[in-house]
N, C-alpha and C positions, 0 to 999 in steps of 0.2 A: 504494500500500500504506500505508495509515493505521497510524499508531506508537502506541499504546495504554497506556498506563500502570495497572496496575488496582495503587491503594495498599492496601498492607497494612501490617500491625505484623511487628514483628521477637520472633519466640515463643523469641527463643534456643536454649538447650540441650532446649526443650523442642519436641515435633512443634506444625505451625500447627491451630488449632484452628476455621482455613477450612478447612474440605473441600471444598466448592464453587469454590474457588481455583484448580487446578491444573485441574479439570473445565472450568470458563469460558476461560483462559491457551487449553487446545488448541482450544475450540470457535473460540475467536477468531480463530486461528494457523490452523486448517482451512478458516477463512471468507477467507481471504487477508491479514489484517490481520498486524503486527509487534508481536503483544504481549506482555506483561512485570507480575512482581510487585515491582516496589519495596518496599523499607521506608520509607513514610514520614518519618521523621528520620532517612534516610541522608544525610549533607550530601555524598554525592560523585555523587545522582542529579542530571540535565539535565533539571530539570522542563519547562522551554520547548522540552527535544527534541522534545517530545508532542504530536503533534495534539489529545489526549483525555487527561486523565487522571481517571479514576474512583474514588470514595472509596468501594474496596470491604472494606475487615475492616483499621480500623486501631481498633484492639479495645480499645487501653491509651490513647486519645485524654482522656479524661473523667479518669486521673490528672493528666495533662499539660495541662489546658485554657489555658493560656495559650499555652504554645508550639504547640498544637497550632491554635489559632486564629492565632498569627501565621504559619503556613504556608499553612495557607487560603490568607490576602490573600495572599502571596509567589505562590505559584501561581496563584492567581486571575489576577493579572498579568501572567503569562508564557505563559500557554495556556487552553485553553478545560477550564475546571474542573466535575463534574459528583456533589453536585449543586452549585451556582454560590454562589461565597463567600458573600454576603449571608444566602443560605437557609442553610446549613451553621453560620454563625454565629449568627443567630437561632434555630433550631432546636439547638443545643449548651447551651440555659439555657431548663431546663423551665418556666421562666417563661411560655416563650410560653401552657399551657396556660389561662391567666387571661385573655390575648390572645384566643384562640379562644374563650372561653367567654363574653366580652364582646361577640362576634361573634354571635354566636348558637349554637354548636358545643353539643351535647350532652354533657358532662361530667363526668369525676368531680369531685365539691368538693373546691379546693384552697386553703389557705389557707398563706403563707408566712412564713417566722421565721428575720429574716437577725442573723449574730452582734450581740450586744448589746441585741436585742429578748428580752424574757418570753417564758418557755413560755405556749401557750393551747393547753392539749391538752382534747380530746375528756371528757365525764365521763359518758358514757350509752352509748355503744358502742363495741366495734373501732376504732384506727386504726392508719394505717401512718405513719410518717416516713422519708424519703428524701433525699437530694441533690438538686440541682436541677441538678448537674453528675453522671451517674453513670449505670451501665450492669449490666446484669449481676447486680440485686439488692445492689450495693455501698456500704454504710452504707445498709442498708434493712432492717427490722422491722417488725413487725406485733404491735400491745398490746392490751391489754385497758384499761381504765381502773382495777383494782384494781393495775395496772403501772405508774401513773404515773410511781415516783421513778424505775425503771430508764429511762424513756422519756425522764424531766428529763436524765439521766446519757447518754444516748444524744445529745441533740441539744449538752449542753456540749460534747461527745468533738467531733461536727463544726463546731461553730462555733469551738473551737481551734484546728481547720486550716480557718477560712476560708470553710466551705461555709456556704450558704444552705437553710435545712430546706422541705421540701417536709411538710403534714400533711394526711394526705384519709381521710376515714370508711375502714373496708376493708369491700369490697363482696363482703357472701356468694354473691352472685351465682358470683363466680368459683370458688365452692366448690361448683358444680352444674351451670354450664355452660362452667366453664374462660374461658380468654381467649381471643379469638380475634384473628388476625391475619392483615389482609388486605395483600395485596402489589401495587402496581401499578408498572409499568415502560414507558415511554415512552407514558404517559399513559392506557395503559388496564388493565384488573383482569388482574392475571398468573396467581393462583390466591391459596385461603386454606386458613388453618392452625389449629389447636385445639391448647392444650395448657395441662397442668392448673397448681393454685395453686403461685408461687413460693416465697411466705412461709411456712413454716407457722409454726402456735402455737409461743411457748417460741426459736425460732431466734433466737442473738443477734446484731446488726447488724454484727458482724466477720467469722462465719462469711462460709464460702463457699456460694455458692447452687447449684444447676443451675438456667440459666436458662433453659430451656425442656422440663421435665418433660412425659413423656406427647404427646407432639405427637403429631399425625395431621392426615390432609385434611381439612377441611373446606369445606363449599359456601353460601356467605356466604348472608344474608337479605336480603329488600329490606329491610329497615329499620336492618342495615348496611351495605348499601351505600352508603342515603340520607346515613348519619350520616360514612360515609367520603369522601362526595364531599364533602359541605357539610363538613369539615375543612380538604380539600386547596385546597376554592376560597377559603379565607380565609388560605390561608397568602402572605404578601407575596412577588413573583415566582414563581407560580406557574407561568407559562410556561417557566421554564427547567428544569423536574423532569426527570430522567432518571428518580429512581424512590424511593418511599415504601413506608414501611410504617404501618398505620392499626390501632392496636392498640383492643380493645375490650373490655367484660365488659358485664353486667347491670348497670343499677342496681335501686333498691330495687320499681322497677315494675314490673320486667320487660324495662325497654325499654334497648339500648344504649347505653354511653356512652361518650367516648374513653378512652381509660385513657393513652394515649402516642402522639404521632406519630413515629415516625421516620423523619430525610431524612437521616441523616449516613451511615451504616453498618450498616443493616440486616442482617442473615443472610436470605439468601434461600430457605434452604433446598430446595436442587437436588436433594440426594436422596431429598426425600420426594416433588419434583415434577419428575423428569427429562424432562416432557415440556414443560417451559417453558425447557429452556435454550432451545432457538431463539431465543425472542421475545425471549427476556434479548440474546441475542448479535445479533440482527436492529436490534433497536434501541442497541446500543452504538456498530453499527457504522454508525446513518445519524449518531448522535451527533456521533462520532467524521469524518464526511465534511462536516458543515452548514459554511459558509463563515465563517470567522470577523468 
């Protein structure tokens, strides 16, 4: 009976805003396994109890990233970690998207502004600025270029606490075909998802977002799929994925381009695809057995 950890964040006073959580825990526990929702920065869990533990919805990691990266390594050490420190770290600092783009990856243009550098914003169209440590639409906006001073006063606010600006054209695209998001889980496509603009016009970068307005199924193309695989084979250890999310929109041609990979913490959204828990839980649990 394989002992299974699936980390989550600790939502407090507030309900977990995993729903897919408690859904995966019985599918696991049906399947014969021993499994469990830790809170991640609980310092009284036995992370090396675990055959497996899986970094499934620890959701406040990206305020926390230092400590949340020194748990990684800790665990990484003690048990067999999924997805596998290295990748989890690398993938926590949207940096890598320069990485991939240098690879050949199809891309949104990203150019970045770490505290102490000039603004170089945009002066002929839409852009967004972002963190390069951040989730959820948090310290992110979307400007005009007649917005500049707010967008200067935007990137001061987070280069005060430290963050690294992320600035990339905003792609109308996703204002006609949404963004889509492909899922894959023990290395092959699990299903994919559509749902509409985060940012709109005017939202200032403290608000809070919904971040993933309007979803629905959708049924990928070959020319995302092409763009998702040639992502995932450029990311460093890619053999050890348990599971990604391959996020995407239009560029100015029509043609896909990454917008975000996700290996840390994905939402897999199980209840708009309750017919992929299986393969979620089929592959946790060969995961979960592989001989260390």
């Amino acid at each position: 009976m394989p002992r299974i950890a699936l980390a989550t964040y600790d939502p407090g006073t507030e309900p977990s805003r995993d729903a897919d959580l408690p859904v995966l825990v019985r599918a696991l526990t049906d399947a014969g396994a021993e499994a469990e929702a830790p809170y991640w920065d609980d310092p009284a869990v036995d992370w090396g109890g675990y055959d497996l533990v899986v970094i499934r919805s620890t959701w406040d990691y990206s305020w926390r990233a230092a400590e949340f990266g020194a748990w990684v390594d800790r665990v990484g050490t003690l048990t067999r970690l999924a997805n596998p420190a290295p990748v989890v770290r690398w993938n926590a600092d949207k940096r890598y998207l320069g990485e991939l783009a240098a690879a050949g990856v199809p891309t949104v243009p990203t150019r970045y502004t770490a505290p102490g550098e000039p603004a170089d914003l945009p002066a002929d169209r839409e852009f967004v600025i972002k963190p390069t440590s951040g989730a959820g639409g948090r310290f992110a906006a979307r400007y005009t270029p007649a917005e500049h001073d707010t967008a200067v006063r935007h990137l001061a606010r987070m280069h005060a606490e430290g963050f690294t600006a992320m600035v990339q054209p905003y792609m109308p695209g996703v204002d006609v075909g949404g963004e889509r998001a492909l899922q894959f889980f023990g290395g092959r496509l699990l299903h994919a998802s559509r749902k509409g603009a985060v940012l709109a016009p005017g939202t200032p970068y403290d608000a809070v977002k919904v971040p993933h307005p309007d979803l629905e199924r959708w049924r990928p193309t070959d020319a995302e799929l092409a763009v998702a695989e040639k992502a995932l084979a450029a990311v460093p250890g890619t053999a050890g994925l348990l599971y990604a999310r391959v996020d995407l929109v239009d560029g100015d041609d029509g043609e896909p381009r990454l917008m975000e990979l996700e290996l840390v913490e994905p939402n897999l959204f199980l209840r708009l695809h309750p017919e992929s828990l299986p393969g979620v839980t089929e592959a946790i649990l060969a995961a979960a057995r592989e001989p260390a």
